[in-house]
N, C-alpha and C positions, 0 to 999 in steps of 0.2 A: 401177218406173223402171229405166234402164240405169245402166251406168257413166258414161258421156257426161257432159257439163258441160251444163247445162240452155242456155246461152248461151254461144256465141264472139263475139269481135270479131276483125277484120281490118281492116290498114295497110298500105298499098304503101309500102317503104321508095323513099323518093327517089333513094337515090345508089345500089341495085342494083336497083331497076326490079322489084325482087320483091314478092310477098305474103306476110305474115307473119300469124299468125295466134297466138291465146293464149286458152285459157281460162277467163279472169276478165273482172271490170271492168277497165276501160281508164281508167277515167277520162274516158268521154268521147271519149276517140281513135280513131280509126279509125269501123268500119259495125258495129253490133250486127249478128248472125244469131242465133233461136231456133231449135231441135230442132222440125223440123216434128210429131211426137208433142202438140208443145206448144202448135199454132196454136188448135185447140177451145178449149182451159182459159182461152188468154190472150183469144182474141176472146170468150167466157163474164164474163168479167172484166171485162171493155173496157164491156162491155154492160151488167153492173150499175154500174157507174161511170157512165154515160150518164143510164143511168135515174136514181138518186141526184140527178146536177146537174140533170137536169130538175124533179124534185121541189122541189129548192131555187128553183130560178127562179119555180117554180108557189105555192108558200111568200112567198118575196120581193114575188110581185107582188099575191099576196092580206094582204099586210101593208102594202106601199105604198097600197093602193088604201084601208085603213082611217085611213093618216094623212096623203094626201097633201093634204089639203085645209088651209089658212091658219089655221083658226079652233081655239081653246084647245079640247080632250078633254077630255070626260067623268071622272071615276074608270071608270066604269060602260065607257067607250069603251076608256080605259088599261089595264082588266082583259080586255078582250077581244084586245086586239092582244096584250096582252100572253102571255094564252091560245095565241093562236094560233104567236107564236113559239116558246115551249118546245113546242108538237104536232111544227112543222116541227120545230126541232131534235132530238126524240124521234125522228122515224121517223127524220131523216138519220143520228144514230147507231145504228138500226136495235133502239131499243127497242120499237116497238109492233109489231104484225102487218102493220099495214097494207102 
């Protein structure tokens, strides 16, 4: 890596119509800019985080779909959703291979 600060932000000051600029968090203020070096890592990033909530959704909906019906569960039914939530949960903390 460089010396460079991995991210700037910039604020147009109002009352000199300038742009200022600083090497930390902002708080919020002003436009984030990242060190284009950085766009790969962060779109790579972006990407397994994509993928993750998709699993979740795929997770959610295969657990809905075991209880979404009016009528009292099983034990037998209870241990399967039940199953199923701690698998979801496992991968989403990225304990199994899958």
């Amino acid at each position: 890596m460089t010396e460079y600060p991995e991210r700037i932000w910039a604020a147009e000051d109002r009352q000199t119509h300038s742009t200022m600029w600083w090497p930390d968090d902002a708080g919020g203020v002003g436009v984030e800019y990242v060190r284009a070096d950085r766009i790969e890592e962060l779109q790579a990033r972006a990407a397994a985080v994509e993928a993750k909530l998709e699993k979740a959704v795929e997770a959610f909906t295969r657990i809905d779909d075991l209880t979404c019906h009016n009528m009292p569960m099983t034990a037998r039914e209870e241990q399967a959703v039940n199953r199923e939530a701690r698998a979801a949960l496992e991968k989403l903390k990225g304990q199994t291979d899958d």
